[in-house]
Each structure stands twice: as structure tokens, then as C-alpha cells.
C-alpha positions in Angstrom: -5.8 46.8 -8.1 -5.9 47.0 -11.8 -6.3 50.6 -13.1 -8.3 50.7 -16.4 -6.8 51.0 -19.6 -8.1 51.9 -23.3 -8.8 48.3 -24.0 -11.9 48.7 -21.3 -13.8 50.5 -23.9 -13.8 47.7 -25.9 -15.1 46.0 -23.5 -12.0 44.2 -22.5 -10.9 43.7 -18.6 -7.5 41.9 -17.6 -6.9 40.0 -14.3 -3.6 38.3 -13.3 -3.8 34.8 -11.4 -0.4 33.7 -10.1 -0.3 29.7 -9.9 3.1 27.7 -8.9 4.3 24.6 -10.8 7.5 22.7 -9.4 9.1 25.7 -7.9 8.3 27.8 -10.8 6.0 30.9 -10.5 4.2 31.7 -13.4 1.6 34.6 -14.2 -1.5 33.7 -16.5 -3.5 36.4 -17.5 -7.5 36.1 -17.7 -8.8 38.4 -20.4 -12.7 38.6 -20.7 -14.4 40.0 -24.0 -17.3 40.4 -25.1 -19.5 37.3 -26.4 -19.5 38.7 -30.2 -15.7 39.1 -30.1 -15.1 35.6 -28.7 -17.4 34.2 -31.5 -15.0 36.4 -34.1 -12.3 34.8 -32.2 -13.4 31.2 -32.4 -14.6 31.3 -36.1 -11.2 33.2 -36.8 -9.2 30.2 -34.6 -10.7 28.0 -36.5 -10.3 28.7 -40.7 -6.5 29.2 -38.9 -6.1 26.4 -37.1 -4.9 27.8 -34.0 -6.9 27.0 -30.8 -9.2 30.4 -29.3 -6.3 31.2 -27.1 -3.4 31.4 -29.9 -5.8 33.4 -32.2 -6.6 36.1 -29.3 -2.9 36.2 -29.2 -2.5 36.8 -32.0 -4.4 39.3 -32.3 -3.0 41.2 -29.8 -0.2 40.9 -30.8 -0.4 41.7 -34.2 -2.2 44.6 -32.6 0.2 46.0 -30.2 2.7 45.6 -32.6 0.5 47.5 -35.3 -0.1 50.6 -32.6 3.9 50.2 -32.2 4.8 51.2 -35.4 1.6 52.7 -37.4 3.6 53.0 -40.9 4.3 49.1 -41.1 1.7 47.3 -43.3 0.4 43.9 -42.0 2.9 42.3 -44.5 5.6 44.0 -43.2 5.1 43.7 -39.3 4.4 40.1 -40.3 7.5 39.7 -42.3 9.9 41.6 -39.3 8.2 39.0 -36.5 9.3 36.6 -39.0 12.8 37.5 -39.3 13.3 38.4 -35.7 12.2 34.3 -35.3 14.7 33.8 -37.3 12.3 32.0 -40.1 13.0 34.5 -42.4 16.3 36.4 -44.2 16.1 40.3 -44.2 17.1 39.8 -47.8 14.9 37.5 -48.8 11.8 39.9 -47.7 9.8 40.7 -50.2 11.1 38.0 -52.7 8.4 35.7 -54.4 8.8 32.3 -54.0 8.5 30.3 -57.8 
């Protein structure tokens, strides 16, 4: 059983469904929100051009990593998930492109 978490005051609840796939187990997580945040999400998804899913991801992301490390700006968590994807040189952070 899933114990509650801080999320659940945002209205947020998690389940885990396990499906197999050619021998291969994998875990896909089922996050309900509430109606108003899913519209956030979808008009979000869309000026980005990610589908609902990637945005939500996203933002949890972005989140988690935000609660990770509260000094880091959005710029700079953005810039250190880019350089750990290897799309972006630890010297070249920061540097404006001409």
C-alpha cells in the first residue's frame, strides 16, 4: 500500500501498475491530478510542444530537482541538466550565443 506523501495535498495520488513486454518488466506510474492542473498541463504541453505526459514530467522534474537544491535558479538547474546530457560545456555556461 502506498503511504501518502506531501504531493497528496496538492491533490496528487501515485499508483504503480507493473506490465511485462518480451521478458522485460517495466513499472509505469499513474499520477492523478486535479482537472485545473491537467488543463495547466495541457495548455503548457502545448505552447512547448511536448505531449501532456513529457510536460508533467517535466515539471516534476524541474521540480524535484528545484526542492534538491533550493539556491540554483531555473537557469542554472536547466543549464546543469544540460551539461550532465552532455548538450552543453561547463565552460560554455553562461556564454551568449552571437
Amino acid at each position: 500500500m502506498l503511504q501518502p506523501c506531501i504531493a497528496h495535498q496538492l491533490n496528487i495520488h501515485f499508483a504503480y501498475v507493473l506490465y511485462i513486454n518480451h521478458s522485460k518488466t517495466y513499472r509505469m506510474g499513474i499520477v492523478k491530478i486535479s482537472d485545473e492542473l491537467h488543463e495547466e498541463i495541457r495548455k503548457a504541453s502545448s505552447v512547448m510542444v511536448r505531449s501532456i505526459n513529457s510536460q508533467a514530467e517535466f515539471w516534476i522534474k524541474i521540480g524535484r530537482l528545484a526542492e534538491l537544491n533550493p539556491t540554483l535558479s531555473f537557469t542554472e538547474i536547466i543549464n546543469s541538466e544540460l551539461i550532465a546530457g552532455g548538450c552543453l560545456k561547463a565552460e560554455d555556461r553562461g556564454k551568449k550565443n552571437d
